[in-house]
N, C-alpha and C positions, 0 to 999 in steps of 0.2 A: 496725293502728289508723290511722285515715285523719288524724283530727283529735285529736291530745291535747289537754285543756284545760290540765290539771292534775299535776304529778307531788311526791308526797312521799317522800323518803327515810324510812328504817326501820333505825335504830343505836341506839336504846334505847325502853326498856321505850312509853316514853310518845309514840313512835311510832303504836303500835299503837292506843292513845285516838286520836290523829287524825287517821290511816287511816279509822278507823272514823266518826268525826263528818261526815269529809270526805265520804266515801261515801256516808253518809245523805244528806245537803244537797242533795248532787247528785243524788239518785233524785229525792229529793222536787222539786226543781225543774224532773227531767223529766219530770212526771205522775205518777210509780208509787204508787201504794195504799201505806199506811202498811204493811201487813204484807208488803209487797213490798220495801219498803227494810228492814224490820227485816232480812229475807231475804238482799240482795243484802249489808248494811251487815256482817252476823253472817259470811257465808263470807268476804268479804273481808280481815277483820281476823283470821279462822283463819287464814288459809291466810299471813297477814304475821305473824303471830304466830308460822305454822312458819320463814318465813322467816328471823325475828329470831332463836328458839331453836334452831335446828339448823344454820342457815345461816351465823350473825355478821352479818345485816342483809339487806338488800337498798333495791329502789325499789320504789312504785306508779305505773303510770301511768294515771289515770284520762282517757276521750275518746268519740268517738263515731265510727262506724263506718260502711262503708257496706254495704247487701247487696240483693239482688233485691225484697225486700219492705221496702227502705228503711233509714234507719239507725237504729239500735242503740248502747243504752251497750257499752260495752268498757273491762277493766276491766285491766291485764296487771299481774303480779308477777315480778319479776324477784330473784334470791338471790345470795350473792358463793358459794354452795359449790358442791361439783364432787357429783355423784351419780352411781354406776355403773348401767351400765342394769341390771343386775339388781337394786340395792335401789331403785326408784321402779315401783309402780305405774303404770299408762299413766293418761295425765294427761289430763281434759279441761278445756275452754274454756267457759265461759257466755259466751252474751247475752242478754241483756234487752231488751224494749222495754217503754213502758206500756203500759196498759191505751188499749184504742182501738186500736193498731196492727195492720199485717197480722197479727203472729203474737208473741202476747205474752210468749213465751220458748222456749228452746230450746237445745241443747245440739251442740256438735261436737266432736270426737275430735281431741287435738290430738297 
């Protein structure tokens, strides 16, 4: 992540409510169609919600990116647990961008 704007921790329940608020706010400030932030807003606060339940917590860092077709929200989660590699499925990355940009989402293998 090139530029962080924003990072929230994630140590109780009510966390995850503003993960989730936070993330909307931020879609919607960078262009994205309401059903594009419900989208972006809804995996986010999953994937900190696994964090807070299975993990003991972690962070968000919410920012922006840079790439060939330009920059991109980026969104990272980070967990305080240890996971062996055989119990995690291979994990991928989103990006976003709005609507208008060179390529308005997309996914890589992280």
């Amino acid at each position: 992540m090139k530029w962080t704007l924003l990072t929230s921790p994630v140590e109780h329940e009510d966390d995850i409510v503003t993960v989730r608020q936070r993330v909307r706010r931020l879609a919607e400030r960078l262009g994205f169609e309401v059903q594009d932030q419900t989208r972006i807003a809804t995996a986010v606060s999953e994937i900190a919600r696994n964090a807070y339940g299975y993990a003991g917590g972690g962070r968000v860092e919410y920012g922006l990116d840079q790439g060939v077709d330009g920059q991109f929200l980026a969104i990272r989660i980070s967990d305080k647990g240890r996971a062996s590699p055989t119990s995690m499925p291979s994990c991928r990355a989103a990006t976003a961008r709005p609507p208008g940009s060179a390529s308005a989402s997309q996914g890589r293998a992280g």
